[in-house]
C-alpha positions as CSV (number, residue, x, y, z in Angstrom):
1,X,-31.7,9.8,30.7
2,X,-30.7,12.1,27.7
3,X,-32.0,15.3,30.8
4,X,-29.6,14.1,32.7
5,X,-26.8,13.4,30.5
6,X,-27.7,17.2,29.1
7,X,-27.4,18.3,32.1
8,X,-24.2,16.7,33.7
9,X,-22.8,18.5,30.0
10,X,-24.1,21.9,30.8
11,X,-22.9,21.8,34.5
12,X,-19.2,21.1,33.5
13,X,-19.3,23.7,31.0
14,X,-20.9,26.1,33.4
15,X,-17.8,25.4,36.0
16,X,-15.5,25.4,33.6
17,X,-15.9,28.8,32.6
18,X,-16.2,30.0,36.1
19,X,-12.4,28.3,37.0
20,X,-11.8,29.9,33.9
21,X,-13.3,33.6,34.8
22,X,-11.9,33.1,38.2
23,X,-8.5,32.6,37.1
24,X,-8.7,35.2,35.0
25,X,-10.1,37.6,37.4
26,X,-7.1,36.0,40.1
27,X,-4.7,37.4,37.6
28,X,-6.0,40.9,37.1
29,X,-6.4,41.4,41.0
30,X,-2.8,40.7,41.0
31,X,-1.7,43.3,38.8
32,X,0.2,41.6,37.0
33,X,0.5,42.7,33.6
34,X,2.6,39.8,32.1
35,X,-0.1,37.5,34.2
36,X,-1.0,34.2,32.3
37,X,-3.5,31.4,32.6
38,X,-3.1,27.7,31.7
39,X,-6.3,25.9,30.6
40,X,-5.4,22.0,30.7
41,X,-7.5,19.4,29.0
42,X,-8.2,16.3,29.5
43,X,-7.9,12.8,27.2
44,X,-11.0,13.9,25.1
45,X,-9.4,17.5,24.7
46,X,-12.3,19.0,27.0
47,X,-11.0,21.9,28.8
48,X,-11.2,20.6,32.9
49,X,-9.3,23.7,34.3
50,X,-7.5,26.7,34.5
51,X,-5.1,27.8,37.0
52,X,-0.9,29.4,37.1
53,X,0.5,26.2,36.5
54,X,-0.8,22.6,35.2
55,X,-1.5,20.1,38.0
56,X,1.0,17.1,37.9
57,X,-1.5,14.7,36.9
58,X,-2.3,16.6,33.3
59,X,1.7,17.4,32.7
60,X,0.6,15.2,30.0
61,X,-2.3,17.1,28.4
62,X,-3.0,19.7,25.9
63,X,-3.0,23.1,27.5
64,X,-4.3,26.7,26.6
65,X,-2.0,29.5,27.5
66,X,-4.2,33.0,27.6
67,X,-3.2,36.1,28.5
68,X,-4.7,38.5,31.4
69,X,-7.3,39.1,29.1
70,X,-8.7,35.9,28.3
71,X,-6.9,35.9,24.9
72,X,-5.5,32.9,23.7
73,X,-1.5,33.2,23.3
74,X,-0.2,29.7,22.9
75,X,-1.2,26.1,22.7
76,X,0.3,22.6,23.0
77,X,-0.9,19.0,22.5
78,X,-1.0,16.2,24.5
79,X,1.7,13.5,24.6
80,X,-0.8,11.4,23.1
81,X,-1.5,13.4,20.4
82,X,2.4,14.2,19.7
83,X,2.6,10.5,19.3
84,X,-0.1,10.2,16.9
85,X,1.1,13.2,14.7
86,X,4.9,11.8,14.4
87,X,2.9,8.4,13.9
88,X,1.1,9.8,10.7
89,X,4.1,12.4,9.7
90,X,6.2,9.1,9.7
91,X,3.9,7.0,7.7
92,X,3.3,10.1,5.0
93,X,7.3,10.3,5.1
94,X,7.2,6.2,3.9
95,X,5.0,6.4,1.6
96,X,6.2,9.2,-0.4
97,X,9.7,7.6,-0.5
98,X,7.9,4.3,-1.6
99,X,6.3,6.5,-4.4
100,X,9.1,8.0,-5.4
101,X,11.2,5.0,-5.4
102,X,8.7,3.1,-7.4
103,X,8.7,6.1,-9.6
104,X,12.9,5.9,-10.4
105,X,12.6,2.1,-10.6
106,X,9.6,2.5,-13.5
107,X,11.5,5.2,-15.3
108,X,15.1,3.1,-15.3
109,X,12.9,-0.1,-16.7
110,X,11.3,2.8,-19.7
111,X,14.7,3.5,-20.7
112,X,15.7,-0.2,-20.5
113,X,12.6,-1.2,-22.7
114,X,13.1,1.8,-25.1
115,X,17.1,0.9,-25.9
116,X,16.3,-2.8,-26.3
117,X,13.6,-2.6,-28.9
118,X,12.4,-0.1,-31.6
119,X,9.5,-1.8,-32.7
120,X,6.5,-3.9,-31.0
121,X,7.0,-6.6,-33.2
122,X,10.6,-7.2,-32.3
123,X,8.9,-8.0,-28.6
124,X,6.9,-10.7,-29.8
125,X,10.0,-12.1,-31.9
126,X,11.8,-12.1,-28.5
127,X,8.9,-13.7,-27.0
128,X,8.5,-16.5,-29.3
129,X,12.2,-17.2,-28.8
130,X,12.0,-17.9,-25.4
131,X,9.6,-20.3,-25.8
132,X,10.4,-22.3,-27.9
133,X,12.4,-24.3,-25.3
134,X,9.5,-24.4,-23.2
135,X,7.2,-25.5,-26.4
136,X,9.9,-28.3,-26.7
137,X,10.0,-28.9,-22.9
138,X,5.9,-29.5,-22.7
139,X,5.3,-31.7,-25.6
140,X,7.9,-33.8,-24.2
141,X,6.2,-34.3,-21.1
142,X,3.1,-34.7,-22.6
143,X,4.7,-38.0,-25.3
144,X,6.0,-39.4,-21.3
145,X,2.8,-39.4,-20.0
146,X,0.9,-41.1,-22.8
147,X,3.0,-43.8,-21.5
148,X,4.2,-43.4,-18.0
149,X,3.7,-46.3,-15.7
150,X,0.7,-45.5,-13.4
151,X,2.9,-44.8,-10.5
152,X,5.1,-42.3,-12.4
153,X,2.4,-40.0,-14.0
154,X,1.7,-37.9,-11.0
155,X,5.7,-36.8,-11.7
156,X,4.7,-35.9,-14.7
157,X,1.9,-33.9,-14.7
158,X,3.7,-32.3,-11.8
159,X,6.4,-31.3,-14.6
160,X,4.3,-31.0,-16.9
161,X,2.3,-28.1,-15.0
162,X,5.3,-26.5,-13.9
163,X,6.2,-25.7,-17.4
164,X,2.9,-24.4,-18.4
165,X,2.9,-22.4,-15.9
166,X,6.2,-20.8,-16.7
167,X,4.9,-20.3,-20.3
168,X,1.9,-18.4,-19.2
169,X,4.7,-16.2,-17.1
170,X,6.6,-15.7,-20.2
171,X,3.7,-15.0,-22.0
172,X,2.5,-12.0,-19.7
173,X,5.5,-10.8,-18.9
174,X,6.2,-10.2,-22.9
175,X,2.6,-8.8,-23.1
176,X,3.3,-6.1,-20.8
177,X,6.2,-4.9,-22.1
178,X,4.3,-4.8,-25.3
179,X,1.9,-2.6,-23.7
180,X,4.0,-0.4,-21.9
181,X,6.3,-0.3,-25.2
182,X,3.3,1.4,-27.2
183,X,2.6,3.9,-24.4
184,X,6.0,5.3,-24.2
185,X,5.8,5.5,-27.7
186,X,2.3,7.3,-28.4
187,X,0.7,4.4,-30.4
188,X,-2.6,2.4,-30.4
189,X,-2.3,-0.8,-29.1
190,X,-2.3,-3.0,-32.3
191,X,-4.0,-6.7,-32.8
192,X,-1.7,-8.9,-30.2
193,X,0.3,-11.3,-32.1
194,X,-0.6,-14.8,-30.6
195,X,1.9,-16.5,-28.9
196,X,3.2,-19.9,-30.6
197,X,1.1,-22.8,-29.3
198,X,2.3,-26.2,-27.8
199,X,2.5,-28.6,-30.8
200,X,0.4,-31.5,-30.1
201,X,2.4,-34.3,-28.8
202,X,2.3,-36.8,-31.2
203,X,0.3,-40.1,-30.8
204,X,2.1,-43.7,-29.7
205,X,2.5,-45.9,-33.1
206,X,-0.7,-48.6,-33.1
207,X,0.8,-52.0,-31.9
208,X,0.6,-54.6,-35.6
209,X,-1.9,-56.9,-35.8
210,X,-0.5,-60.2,-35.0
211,X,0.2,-62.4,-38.0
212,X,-2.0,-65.2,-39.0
213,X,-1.4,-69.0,-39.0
């Protein structure tokens, strides 16, 4: 099997060069001295033949233009392969406008976060501020549900969730314009303040003992 396939390989490179020594040889017997030869390939980019013109079924393909000489003058690339160039020029194109946009926006938001504060701790000030509505908002929910009918708590811890969930968001987004705050300005990255925590809700009054007789 691997004789044969050998084989089959070294015959088609064998005629090959003959079409391709006959053309040649075609041309100089003409006299021709601006005499050319066309090479066309086929989908692999295997040279199939060689002749004064490019069958109509390989208009397609990537040819070899070589002088009288056998010396390569010009080349061109298949359709195919015109496609899949513009394909990848295209995509390069995309993605360094993506960079560089991404680039402009990042650089805008420095100079935001640069004129806004002066120092880190005026971040987690800012921070704190904005949540203590949310604080407020979650212990709140959290009183309701200590006693919420049965068929109302699932509306609160729906609520509930959805504000410590927007705390959290707070919380991050605060923490990395911390981070990026210290980079633009050269500094270590100090001990993170915490962020306020969620005062406990307080606990329903015990009922009074009923009075004795």
């Amino acid at each position: 099997m691997v004789n044969s396939m050998w084989l089959r390989a070294f015959l088609i490179a064998a005629l090959t060069q003959i079409a391709l020594g006959a053309a040649t040889a075609h041309a100089q017997s003409k006299g021709d001295k601006g005499g050319k030869i066309i090479c066309w390939k086929d989908s692999a980019g295997k040279v199939v033949g060689c002749g004064d013109r490019v069958p109509p079924e390989y208009q397609s393909s990537g040819t070899k233009e070589l002088d009288k000489s056998g010396v390569t003058r010009k080349t061109t690339e298949s359709a195919t392969d015109t496609a899949k160039r513009q394909a990848q020029e295209k995509d390069v194109s995309a993605n360094k406008a993506a960079e560089e946009k991404r680039l402009a926006e990042q650089k805008r938001q420095d100079t935001v976060l640069l004129n806004s504060y002066t120092t880190a701790a005026e971040i987690d000030r800012r921070r704190d501020r904005d949540l203590e509505p949310i604080n407020l908002q979650i212990v709140q929910f959290q009183t309701v549900l200590k006693t919420a009918p049965a068929g109302d708590k699932a509306k609160y811890e729906q609520g509930l969730a959805s504000k410590e969930k927007e705390k959290e968001e707070i919380i991050q987004k605060y923490a990395a314009q911390k981070q990026r705050f210290l980079e633009l300005k050269g500094e270590a990255p100090a001990a993170a303040k915490p962020a306020p925590a969620t005062a406990a809700a307080p606990s329903p009054a015990p009922a009074p003992a009923p009075a004795k007789k």
